[in-house]
N, C-alpha and C positions, 0 to 999 in steps of 0.2 A: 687625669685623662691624657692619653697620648696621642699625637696625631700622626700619621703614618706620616713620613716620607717619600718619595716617588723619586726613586736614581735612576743614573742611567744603565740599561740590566745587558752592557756589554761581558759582566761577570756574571750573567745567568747562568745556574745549571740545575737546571730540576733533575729532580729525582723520580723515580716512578716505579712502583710496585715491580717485583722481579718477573722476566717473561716479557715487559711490555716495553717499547719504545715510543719516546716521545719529541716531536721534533718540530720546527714553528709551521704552521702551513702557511698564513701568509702573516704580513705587517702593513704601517701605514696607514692602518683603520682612524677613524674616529669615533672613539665611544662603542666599541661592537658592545651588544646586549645581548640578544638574543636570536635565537640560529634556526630556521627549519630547512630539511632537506626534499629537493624536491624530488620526483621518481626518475628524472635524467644526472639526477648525482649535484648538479649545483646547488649551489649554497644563498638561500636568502637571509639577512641579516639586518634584525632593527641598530638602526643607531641613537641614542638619545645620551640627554644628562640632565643631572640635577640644577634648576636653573634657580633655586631662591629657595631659602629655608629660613622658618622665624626664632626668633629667641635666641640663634647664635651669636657669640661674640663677633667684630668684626675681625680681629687675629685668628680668630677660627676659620674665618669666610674665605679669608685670604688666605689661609694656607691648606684647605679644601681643593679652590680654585688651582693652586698651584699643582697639586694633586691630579688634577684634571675631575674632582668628583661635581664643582660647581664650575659654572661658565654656562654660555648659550652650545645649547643643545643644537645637534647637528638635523636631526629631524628627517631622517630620511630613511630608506629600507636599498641596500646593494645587493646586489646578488655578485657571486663570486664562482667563478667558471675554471678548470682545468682542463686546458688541454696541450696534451704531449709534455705534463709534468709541468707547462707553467700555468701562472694564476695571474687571473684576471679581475678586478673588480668594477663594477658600475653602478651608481646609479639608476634607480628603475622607477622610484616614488620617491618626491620628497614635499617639501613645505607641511609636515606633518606634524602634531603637538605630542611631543614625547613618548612617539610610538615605542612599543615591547614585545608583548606576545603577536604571533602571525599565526594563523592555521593554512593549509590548501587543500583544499575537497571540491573535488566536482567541477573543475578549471574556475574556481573562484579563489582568491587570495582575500583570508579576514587579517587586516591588521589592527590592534588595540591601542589606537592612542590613548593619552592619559583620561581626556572628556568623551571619548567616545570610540563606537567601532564600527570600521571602514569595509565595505566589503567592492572587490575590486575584478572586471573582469579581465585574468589575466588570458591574453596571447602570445605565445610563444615566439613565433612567426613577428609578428609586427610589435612586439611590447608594447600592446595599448593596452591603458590599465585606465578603465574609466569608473572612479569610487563613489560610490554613493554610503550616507551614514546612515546605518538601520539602528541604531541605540543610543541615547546619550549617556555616561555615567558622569558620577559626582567627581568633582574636582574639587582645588581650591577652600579659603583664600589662600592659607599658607602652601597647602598641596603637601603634605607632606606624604609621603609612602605613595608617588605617584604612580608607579609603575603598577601596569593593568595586564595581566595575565590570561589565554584565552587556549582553551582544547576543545576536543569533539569529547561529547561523553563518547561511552561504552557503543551506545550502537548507535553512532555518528549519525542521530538527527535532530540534536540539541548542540549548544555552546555552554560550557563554564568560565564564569569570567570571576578571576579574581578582583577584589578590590577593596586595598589595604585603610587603615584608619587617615584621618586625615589629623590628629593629635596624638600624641603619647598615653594617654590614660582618659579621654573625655576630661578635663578638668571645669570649663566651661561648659559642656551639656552640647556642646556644636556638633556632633558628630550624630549620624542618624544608621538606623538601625539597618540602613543599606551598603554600608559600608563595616571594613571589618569582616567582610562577608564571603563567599564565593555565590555568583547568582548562576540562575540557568534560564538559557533564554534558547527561542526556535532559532535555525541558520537567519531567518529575516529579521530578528529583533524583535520579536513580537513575544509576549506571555514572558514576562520577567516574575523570577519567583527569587526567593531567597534559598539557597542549597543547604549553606551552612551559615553559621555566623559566629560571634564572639571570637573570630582569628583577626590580631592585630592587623598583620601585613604576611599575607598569604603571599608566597609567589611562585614556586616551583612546582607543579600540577603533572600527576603521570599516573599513568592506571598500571599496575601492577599486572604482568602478562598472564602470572603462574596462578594468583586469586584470583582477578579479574578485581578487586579491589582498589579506590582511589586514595592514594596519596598524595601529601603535599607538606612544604617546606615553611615553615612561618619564624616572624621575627619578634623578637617579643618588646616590650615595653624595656624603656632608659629612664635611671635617678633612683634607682634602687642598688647602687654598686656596680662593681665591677663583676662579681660573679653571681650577681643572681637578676633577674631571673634568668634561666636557661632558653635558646632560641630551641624550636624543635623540628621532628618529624614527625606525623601523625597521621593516621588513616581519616580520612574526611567520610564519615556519614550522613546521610541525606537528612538536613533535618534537626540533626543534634546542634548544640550550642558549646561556645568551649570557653567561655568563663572572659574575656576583655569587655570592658575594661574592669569589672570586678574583682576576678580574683587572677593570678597568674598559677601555669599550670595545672589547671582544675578544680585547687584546693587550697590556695596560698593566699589571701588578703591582699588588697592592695591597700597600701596607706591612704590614699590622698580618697578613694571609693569609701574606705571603711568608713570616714569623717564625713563626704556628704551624702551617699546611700548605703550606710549601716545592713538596713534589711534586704536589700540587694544582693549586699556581699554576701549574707548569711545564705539566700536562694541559689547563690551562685556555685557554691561551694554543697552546697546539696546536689545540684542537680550537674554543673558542668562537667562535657567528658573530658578526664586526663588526657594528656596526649601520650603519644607512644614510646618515644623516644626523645629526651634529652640531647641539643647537640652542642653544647658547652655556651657560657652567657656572650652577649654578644658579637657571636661571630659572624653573624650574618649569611645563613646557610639561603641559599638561591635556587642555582640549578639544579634541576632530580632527576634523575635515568635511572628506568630499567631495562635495563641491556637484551636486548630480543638472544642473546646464547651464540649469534651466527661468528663465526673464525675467532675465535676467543674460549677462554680456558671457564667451561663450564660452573666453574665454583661460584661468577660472577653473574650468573641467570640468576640464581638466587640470592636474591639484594637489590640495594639499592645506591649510585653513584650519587652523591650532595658535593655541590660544589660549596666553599665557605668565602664568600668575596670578601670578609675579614669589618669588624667594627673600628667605632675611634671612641668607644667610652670604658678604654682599658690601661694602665699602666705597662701592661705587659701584653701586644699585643697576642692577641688570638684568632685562629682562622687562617685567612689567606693559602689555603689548600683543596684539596679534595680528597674524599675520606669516600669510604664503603661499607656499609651497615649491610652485615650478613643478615638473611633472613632465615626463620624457621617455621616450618605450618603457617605459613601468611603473616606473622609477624618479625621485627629484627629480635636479634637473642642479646640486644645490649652491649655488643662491640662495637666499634667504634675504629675503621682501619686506612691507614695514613696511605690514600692510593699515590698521589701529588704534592710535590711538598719542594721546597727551596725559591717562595716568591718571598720571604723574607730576607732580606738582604743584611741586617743589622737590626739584631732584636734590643739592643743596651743605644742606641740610635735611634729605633723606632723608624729605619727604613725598607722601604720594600722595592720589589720590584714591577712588581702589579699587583692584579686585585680578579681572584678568577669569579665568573658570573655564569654563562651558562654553558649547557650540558647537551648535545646532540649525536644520537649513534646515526651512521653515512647508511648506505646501502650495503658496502661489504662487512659492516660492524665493527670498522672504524669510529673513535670516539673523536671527536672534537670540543674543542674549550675554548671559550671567549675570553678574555683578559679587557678590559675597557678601561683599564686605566693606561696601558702601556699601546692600546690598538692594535692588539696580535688576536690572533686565532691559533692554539694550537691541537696536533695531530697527534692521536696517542692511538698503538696499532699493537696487536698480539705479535711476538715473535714464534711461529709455527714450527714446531717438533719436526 
C-alpha cells in the first residue's frame, strides 16, 4: 500500500479535455467538500475532515494527518461570493459535526452533518440561519464512511440521504441494515424508509436530466487487493439491494461473509443488482454531474462527470482525476474519459498535489471542483467557437 504524498503544487498544471479551460477560482479553504450553488451565483461550501479511523497503523495516521485527510475537522459551511471578478469567503454556519451534503429549497438550507440533518432558515438580508435537527442518522463508534450525502428527489417533496457503512465488510454483525443505504425521508424528517441498500459508501447522488433516472457514485470494500474490487457507478433503484456486505459487484463472494453467512452469500449473489459501471479499484470516485448542456459543447449532456478523489490501498496510485462516462439510451457505453488529470505530482514518489472531491455546474454552466486536500476550488469553463 502506498500512501499519497501532499507537495507543494506550485508545479501544478492540470490538464483538461480539449475546448475547455481550467483555472483556480479561489484558495485558502479548509477542507472544501462539498459545493451548492445558490440562484444569486454564490457558492456554499461544507467543510469537514476525517477526524479518527480504527485499525490503522499509527505511521498510517501520521502520515494521513500530514496529508491533511485526518486532523480536527473544521466544521463549518462558507459561502463564497464574486464580485467585480474578486472572491470572497465567509463564514455563515459553523460548530457543525462533520457536515457534507447541503440542499436549498424553499429559503431553507438542509445541511448533512455526519449524526444528523440540520435544516436552517436562511436570510439573505440579515444571514440569520436559525437550525433546527429534523433526523438523526447512525454514526460512530469508529465512524467510518462518515460522510452523509443529501438531494431532493425527482419531484422535490422528499430527501435522499446517503449513509455509508460504518465497517469494511460487517465483520462483527455491528452494522444495521440502515446503513449502507440511501434512505428517503419528507423535507421535516418524518417517514424514514430505506430507498436502497447493500451500497457500502454511497456518495455522489444526481438524477440523470435526459432519463430522469437516479444515479450514484459508491466505494467499495478494502483487503481484497489492490485491484479488486472495483469502486462504481450505478443507477439506484428504489427498492433493490446491491449485494454489501455479501458479495461484491452483484455476483462476486466476499471471503470473510462466505465463512460466517455462507447462505447469505449464496442469496446474495442470486438476487443482488450488478451495478453499472466499473470505475477501477479503489479510486474513490465522489462527485457526479450531469451537466444541464447550457454554454458547453453538447457531447457532454450525455454523461456523466465522477470526480475520483484517489485511494491509499494501492502501490500504484489510482484516481486523483476526473473522468467522463459517455452515456447511451440511459445507460454509459463502458468508456471511461480522462476529462482532469495532472494532480499527480510523482507517481514512482506516490506524491500528489490534491485530491479532487466534489462536482457542481454554476448558473452559466460553468463547472467547478473542490480539492480538499490542497483548499482550492477549481474553475473549468467551455472555450466558445
Amino acid at each position: 500500500m502506498k500512501l499519497p504524498i501532499l507537495v507543494d503544487s506550485q508545479n501544478l498544471e492540470l490538464e483538461v479535455s480539449e475546448g475547455f479551460n481550467i483555472e483556480l477560482f479561489i484558495d485558502g479553504l479548509m477542507a472544501p467538500r462539498w459545493m451548492i450553488v445558490m440562484p444569486n451565483d454564490e457558492i456554499l461550501v461544507s467543510q469537514s475532515r476525517t477526524e479518527t479511523f480504527s485499525g490503522m497503523p499509527k505511521e498510517a495516521v501520521d502520515s494521513l494527518t500530514k496529508l491533511g485527510i485526518f486532523g480536527p475537522s473544521p466544521n463549518n459551511i462558507i459561502k463564497v461570493t464574486v464580485n467585480d471578478n474578486k472572491k470572497s469567503a465567509k463564514t455563515i454556519i459553523d460548530n457543525l459535526n462533520q457536515p457534507f451534503g447541503m440542499i436549498y429549497f424553499q429559503d431553507h438550507l438542509f445541511v448533512a452533518n455526519t449524526d444528523s440533518i440540520m435544516r436552517f432558515d436562511y436570510q439573505k438580508e440579515t444571514l440569520s440561519l436559525l437550525g433546527e435537527k429534523i433526523i438523526e442518522l447512525p454514526f460512530g463508534p469508529s465512524n467510518n464512511h462518515w460522510t452523509r450525502n443529501i438531494i431532493l428527489n425527482a419531484e422535490k417533496d422528499k430527501i435522499l440521504v446517503a449513509v455509508g457503512s460504518g465497517t469494511n465488510v460487517n465483520e462483527e454483525g455491528t452494522d444495521t441494515k440502515d446503513r449502507a443505504a440511501i434512505w428517503e425521508i419528507n423535507l421535516d424528517g418524518t417517514d424514514k424508509r430505506l430507498y436502497a441498500t447493500g451500497l457500502r459508501n454511497p456518495v455522489g447522488m444526481s438524477y440523470d436530466p435526459t432519463s430522469g433516472k437516479l444515479w450514484a457514485t459508491v466505494n467499495e470494500r478494502d483487503g481484497l487487493g489492490e485491484n479488486v474490487p472495483p469502486d462504481y457507478l450505478t443507477e439506484v433503484i428504489d427498492g433493490e439491494f446491491y449485494g454489501w456486505p455479501f458479495v461484491y459487484f452483484g455476483i462476486y463472494p466476499d471471503p470473510i461473509q462466505s465463512k460466517i453467512n455462507p447462505k447469505k452469500v449464496v442469496d446474495a449473489q442470486l438476487n443482488a443488482r450488478v451495478p453499472d459501471m466499473a470505475l477501477g479499484a479503489h479510486t474513490v470516485p465522489l462527485g457526479l454531474l450531469f451537466h444541464s448542456g447550457k454554454n458547453i459543447d453538447q457531447k457532454y449532456k450525455n454523461g456523466a462527470f465522477v470526480a475520483r478523489r484517489g485511494g491509499v490501498s494501492r502501490s500504484i496510485l489510482s484516481g486523483y482525476d476526473v473522468v467522463f462516462i459517455p452515456f447511451k439510451d440511459g445507460y454509459p457505453t463502458g468508456e471511461i474519459e480522462t476529462f482532469i488529470s495532472g494532480f499527480v505530482a510523482d507517481q514512482y514518489r506516490g506524491e500528489i498535489y490534491g485530491r479532487p472531491v466534489g462536482l457542481v455546474e454554476m448558473n452559466d454552466g460553468t463547472i467547478l471542483l473542490s480539492d480538499d486536500a490542497s483548499g482550492k476550488i477549481w474553475k473549468i469553463s467551455y472555450k466558445q467557437n
